[in-house]
TIZANU-464694 format. One record per residue (C-alpha): residue number from 1; residue in three letters; x, y, z. Coordinates in pm, 1 decimal, padded with zeros to 6 digits. Example, Ala and Ser with C-alpha at 12.3 -4.5 7.8 and 13.67 -1.06 7.14 Angstrom:
BEGIN
   nr  rest         X         Y         Z
    1   ala   01230.0  -00450.0   00780.0
    2   ser   01367.0  -00106.0   00714.0
This chain:
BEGIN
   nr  rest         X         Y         Z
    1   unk   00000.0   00000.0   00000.0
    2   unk   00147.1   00342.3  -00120.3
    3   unk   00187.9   00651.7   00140.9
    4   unk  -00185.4   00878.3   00150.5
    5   unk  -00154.6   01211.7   00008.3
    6   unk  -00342.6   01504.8   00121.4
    7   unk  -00573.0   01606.9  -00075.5
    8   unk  -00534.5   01916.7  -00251.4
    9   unk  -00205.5   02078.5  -00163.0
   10   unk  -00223.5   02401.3  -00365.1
   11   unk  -00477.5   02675.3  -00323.8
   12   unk  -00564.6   02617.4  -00692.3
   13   unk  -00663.4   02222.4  -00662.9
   14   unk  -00819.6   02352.4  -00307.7
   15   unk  -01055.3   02544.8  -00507.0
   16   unk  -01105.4   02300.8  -00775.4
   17   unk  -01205.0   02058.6  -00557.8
   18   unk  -01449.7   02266.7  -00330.7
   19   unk  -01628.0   02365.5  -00686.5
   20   unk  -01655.7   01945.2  -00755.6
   21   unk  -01757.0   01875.3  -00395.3
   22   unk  -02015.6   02176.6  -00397.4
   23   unk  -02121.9   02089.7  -00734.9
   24   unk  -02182.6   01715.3  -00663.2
   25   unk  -02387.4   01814.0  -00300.8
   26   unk  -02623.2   02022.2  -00527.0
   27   unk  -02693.2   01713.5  -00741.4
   28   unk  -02766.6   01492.9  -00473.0
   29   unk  -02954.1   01778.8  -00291.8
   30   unk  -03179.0   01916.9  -00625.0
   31   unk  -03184.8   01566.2  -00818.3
   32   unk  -03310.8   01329.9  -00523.5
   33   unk  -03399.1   01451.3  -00204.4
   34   unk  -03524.9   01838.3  -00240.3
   35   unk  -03842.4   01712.6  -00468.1
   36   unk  -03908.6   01404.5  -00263.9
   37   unk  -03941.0   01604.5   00037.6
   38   unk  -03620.6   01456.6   00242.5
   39   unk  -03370.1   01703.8   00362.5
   40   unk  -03017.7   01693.2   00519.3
   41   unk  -02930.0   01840.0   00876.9
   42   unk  -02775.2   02120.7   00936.1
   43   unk  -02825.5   02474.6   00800.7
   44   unk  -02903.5   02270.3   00449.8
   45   unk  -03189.8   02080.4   00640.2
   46   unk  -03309.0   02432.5   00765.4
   47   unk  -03298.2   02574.3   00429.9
   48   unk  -03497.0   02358.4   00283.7
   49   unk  -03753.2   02381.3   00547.7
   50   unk  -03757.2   02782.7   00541.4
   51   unk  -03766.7   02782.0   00147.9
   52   unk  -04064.6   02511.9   00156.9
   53   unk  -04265.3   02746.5   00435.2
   54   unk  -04165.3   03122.7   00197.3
   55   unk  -04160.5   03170.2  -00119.4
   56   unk  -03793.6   03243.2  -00111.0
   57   unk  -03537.3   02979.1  -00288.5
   58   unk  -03330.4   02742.8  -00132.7
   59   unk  -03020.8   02916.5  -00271.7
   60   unk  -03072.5   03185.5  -00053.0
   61   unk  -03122.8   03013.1   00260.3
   62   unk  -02776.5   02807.1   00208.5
   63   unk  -02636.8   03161.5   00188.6
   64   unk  -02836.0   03364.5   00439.2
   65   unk  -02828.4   03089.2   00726.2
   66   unk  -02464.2   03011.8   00708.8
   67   unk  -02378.7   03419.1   00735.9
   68   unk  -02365.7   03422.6   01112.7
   69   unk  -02199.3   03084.6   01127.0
   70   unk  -01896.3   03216.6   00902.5
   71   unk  -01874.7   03560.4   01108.1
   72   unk  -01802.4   03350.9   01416.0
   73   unk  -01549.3   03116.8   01159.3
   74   unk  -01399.1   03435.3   01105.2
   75   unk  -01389.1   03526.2   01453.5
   76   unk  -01235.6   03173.5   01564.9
   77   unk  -01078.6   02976.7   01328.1
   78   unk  -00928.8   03242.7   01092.9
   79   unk  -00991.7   03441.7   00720.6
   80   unk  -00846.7   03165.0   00529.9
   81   unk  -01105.6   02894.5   00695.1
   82   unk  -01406.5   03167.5   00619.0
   83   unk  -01277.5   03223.8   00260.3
   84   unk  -01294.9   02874.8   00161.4
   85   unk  -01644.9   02804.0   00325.4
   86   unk  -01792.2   03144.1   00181.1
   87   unk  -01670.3   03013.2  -00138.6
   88   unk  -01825.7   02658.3  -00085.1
   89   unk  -02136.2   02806.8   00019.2
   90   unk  -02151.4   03021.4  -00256.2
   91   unk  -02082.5   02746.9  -00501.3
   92   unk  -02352.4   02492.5  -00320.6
   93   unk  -02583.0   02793.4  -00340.8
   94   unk  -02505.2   02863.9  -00744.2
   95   unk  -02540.0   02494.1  -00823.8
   96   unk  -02870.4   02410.4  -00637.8
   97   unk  -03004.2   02702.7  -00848.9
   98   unk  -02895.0   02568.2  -01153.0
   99   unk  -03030.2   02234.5  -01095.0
  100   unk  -03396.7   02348.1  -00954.4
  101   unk  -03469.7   02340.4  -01377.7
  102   unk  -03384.7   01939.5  -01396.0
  103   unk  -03644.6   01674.1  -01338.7
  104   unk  -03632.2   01470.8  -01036.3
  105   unk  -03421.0   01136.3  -01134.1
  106   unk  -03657.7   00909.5  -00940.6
  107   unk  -03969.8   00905.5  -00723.5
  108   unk  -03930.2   00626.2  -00490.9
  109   unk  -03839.4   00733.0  -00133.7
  110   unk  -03627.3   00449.0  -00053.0
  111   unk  -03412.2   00497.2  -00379.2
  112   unk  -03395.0   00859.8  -00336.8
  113   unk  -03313.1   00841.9  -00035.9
  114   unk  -03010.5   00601.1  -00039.6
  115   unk  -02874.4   00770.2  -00380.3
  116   unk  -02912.5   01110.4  -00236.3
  117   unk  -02757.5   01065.0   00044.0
  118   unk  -02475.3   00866.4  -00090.4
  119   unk  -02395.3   01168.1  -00356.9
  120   unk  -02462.9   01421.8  -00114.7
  121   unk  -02235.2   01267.8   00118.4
  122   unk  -01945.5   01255.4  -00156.7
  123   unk  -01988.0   01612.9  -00216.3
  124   unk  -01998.1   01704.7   00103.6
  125   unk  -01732.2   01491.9   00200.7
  126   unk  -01464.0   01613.3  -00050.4
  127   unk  -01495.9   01958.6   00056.5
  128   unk  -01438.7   01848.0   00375.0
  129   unk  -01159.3   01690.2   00277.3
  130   unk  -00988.2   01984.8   00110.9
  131   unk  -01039.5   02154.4   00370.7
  132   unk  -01368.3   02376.4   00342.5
  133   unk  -01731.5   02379.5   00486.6
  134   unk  -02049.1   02371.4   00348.4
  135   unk  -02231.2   02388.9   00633.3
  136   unk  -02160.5   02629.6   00962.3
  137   unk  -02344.0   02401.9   01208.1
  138   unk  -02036.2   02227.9   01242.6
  139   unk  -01835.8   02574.1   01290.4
  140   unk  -02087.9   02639.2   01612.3
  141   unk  -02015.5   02278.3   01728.7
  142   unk  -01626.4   02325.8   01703.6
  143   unk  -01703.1   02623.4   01907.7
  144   unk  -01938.4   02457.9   02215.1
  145   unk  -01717.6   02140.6   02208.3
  146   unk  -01437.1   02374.2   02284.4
  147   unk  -01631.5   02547.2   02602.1
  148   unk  -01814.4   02274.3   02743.4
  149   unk  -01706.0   01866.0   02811.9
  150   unk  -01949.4   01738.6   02490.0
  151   unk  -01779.9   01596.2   02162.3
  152   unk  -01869.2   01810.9   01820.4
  153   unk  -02092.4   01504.2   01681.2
  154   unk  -02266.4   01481.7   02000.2
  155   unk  -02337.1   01850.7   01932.8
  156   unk  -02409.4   01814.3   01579.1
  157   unk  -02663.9   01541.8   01631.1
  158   unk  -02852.4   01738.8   01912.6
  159   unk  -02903.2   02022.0   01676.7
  160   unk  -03011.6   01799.5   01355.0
  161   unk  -03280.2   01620.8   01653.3
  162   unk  -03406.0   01960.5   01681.9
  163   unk  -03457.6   02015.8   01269.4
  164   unk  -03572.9   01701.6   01190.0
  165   unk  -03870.1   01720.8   01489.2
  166   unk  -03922.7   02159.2   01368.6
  167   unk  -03960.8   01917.7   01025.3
  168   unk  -04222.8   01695.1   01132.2
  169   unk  -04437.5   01917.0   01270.4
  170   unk  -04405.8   02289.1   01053.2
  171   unk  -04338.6   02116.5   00698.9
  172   unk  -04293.1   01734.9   00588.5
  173   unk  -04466.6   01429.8   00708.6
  174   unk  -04375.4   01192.0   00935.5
  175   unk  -04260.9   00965.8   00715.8
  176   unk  -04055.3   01166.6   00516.1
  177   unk  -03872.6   01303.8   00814.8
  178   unk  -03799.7   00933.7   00865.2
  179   unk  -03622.1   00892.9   00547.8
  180   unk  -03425.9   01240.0   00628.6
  181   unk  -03270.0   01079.4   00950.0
  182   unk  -03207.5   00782.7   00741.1
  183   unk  -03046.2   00976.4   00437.4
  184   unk  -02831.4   01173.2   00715.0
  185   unk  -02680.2   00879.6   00882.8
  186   unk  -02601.7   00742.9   00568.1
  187   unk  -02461.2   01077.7   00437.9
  188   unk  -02253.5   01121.3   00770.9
  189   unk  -02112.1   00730.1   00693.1
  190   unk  -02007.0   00827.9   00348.8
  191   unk  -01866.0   01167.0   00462.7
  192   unk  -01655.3   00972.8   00688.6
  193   unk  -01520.8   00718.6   00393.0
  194   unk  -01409.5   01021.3   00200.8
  195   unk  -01277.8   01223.4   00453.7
  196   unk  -01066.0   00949.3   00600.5
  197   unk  -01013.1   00731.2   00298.9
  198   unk  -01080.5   00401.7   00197.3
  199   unk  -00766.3   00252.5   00260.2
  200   unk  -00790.1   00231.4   00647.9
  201   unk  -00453.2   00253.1   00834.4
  202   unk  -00412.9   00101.1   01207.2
  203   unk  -00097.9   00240.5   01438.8
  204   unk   00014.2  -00081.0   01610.4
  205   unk   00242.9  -00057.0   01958.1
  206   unk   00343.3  -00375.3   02092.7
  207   unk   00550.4  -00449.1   02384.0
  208   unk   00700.3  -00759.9   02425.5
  209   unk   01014.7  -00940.5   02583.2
  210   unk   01066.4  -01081.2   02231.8
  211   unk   01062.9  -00750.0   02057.5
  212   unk   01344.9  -00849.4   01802.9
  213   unk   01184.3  -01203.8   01701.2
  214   unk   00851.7  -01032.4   01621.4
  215   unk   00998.7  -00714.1   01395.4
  216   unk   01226.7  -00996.6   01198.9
  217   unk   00851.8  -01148.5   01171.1
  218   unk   00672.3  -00861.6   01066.2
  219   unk   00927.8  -00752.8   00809.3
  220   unk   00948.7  -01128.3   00674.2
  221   unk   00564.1  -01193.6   00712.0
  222   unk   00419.9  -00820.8   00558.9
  223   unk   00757.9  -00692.3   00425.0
  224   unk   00679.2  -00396.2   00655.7
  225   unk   00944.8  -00241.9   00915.9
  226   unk   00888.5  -00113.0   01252.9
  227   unk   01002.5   00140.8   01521.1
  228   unk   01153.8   00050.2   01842.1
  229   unk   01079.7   00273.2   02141.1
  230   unk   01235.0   00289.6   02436.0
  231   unk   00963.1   00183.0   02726.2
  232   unk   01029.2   00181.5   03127.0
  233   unk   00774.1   00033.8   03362.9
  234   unk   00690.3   00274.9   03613.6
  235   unk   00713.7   00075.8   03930.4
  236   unk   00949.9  -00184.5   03802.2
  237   unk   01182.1   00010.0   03610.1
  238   unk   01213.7  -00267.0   03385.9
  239   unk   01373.8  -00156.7   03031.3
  240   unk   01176.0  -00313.4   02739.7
  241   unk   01135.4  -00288.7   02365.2
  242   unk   00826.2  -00084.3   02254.7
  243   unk   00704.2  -00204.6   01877.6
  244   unk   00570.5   00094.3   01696.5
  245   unk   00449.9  -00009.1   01303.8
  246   unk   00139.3   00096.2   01094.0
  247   unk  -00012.4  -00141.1   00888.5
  248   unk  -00366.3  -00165.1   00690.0
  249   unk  -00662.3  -00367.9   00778.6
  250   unk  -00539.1  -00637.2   00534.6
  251   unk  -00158.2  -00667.9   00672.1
  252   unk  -00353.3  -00623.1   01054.8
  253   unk  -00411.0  -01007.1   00987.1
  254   unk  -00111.9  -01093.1   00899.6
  255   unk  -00008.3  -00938.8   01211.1
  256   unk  -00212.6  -01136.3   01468.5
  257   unk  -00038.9  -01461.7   01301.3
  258   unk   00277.7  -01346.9   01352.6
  259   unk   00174.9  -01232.3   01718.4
  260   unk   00030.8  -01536.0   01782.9
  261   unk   00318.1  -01782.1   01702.2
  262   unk   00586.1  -01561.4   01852.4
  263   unk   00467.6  -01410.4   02123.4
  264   unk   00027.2  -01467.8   02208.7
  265   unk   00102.2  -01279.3   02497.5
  266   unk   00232.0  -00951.6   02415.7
  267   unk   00089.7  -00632.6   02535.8
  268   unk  -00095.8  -00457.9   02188.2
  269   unk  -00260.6  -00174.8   02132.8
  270   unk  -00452.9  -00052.8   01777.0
  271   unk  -00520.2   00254.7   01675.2
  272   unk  -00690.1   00381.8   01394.2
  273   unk  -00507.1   00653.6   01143.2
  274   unk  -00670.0   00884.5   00946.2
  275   unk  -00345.9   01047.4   00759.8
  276   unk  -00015.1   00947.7   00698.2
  277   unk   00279.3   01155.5   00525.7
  278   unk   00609.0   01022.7   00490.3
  279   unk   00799.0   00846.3   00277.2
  280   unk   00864.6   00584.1   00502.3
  281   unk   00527.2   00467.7   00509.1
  282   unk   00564.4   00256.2   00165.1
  283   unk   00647.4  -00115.2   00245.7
  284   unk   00973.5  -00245.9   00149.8
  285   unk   01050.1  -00368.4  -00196.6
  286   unk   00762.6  -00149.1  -00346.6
């Protein structure tokens, strides 16, 4: 497995991507769930409940909602932050405009919502990934996760509780506010896939009185090296080899063999990575 890359290093591919990220939200947004009634948390799911209850279009809600939201960006996390979500927003805003003129691609709830959510959650998830927003719901999380001892998705999912019930009872039915929680877990699942990759890395520390027999293992089994740290116990102030390697879900297995006929009862610990720079990440003899 080849080293990750981040995505979009230079302020030109930055913006590229936000455009194709923006671009694809607005399909799944204006294609499948907008005329079948199913919305998206977040200022998006309020949008499309304010521009169902006015005659005012959704565009401008993206833009109007998420204007306080980026002032406290601004405030908190810096102008370059609030430059790329104002542009993100803008673009999400552009393309959902531009899209209101195409026919729905399918009635059926259950396909429009799984589709929808699915290309909404690509979208969403590659601007993400560059480094953008599209939504300042999450900005106001960062913010109260920051002040008080709650994580930003417990936040998140507290205020999309709230939009989906204001839903229910101003705007859609029932059922179709169903289909919105569904097509926003799903969205959040797919978000996470793009944001994080496909290609799932582990960080693996091991200790183990037969350190040396296990690396000579690891390299001979997966063709991968590892790190030895220096570990002391704290009480004993016994000096041991700490095994520090990072492998993918695949060579994980191999792993466990290897652990198992050298050493069953080593001390391991797995950690899941989301990024990884560095040369020295590509296995040997690739």
């Amino acid at each position: 497995m080849g080293k990750q890359k981040r995505v979009a290093d230079s302020p030109v591919a930055q913006f590229i991507m936000i455009t194709i990220g923006a671009v694809i939200a607005a399909i799944g947004l204006q294609l499948f769930l907008v005329p079948n009634a199913i919305l998206d948390g977040g200022v998006i799911g309020l949008s499309i409940i304010f521009s169902e209850m006015t005659p005012i279009s959704l565009s401008i809600f993206i833009i109007l909602l998420n204007i306080p939201f980026l002032f406290l960006g601004y405030k908190r996390l810096g102008l370059k932050f609030t430059i790329e979500a104002l542009y993100g927003i803008v673009v999400l805003s552009i393309a959902t405009k531009f899209f209101e003129q195409f026919e729905v691609v399918t009635q059926d709830l259950f396909l429009s919502t799984i589709i929808g959510a699915v290309v909404l959650g690509v979208g969403v998830g590659l601007v993400i990934r560059t480094g953008g927003a599209l939504d300042g719901t999450e900005i106001l999380a960062i913010l109260i996760s920051k002040r008080r001892s709650i994580s930003v998705g417990q936040i998140v999912m507290i205020m999309n509780v709230f939009i989906f019930t204001l839903a229910g009872l101003l705007v859609f039915t029932w059922e179709t506010t169903f289909y919105s929680m569904i097509t926003y877990f799903i969205a959040s699942k797919v978000i996470d896939m793009v944001v994080e990759g496909l290609d799932e890395s582990l960080s693996v520390m091991i200790i183990s009185d037969k350190a040396d027999e296990l690396a000579h293992g690891f390299f001979k089994q997966i063709g991968r090296g590892v790190t030895f740290l220096r570990g002391e116990g704290a009480f004993t102030n016994d000096q041991k080899k700490v095994i520090y390697t990072v492998v993918d879900r695949l060579e994980m297995a191999q792993l466990r063999t290897v652990l198992r006929n050298v050493d069953p009862d080593a001390f391991v610990v797995v950690q899941r990575v989301n990024e990884i720079s560095g040369s020295n990440f590509e296995k040997e003899g690739h």
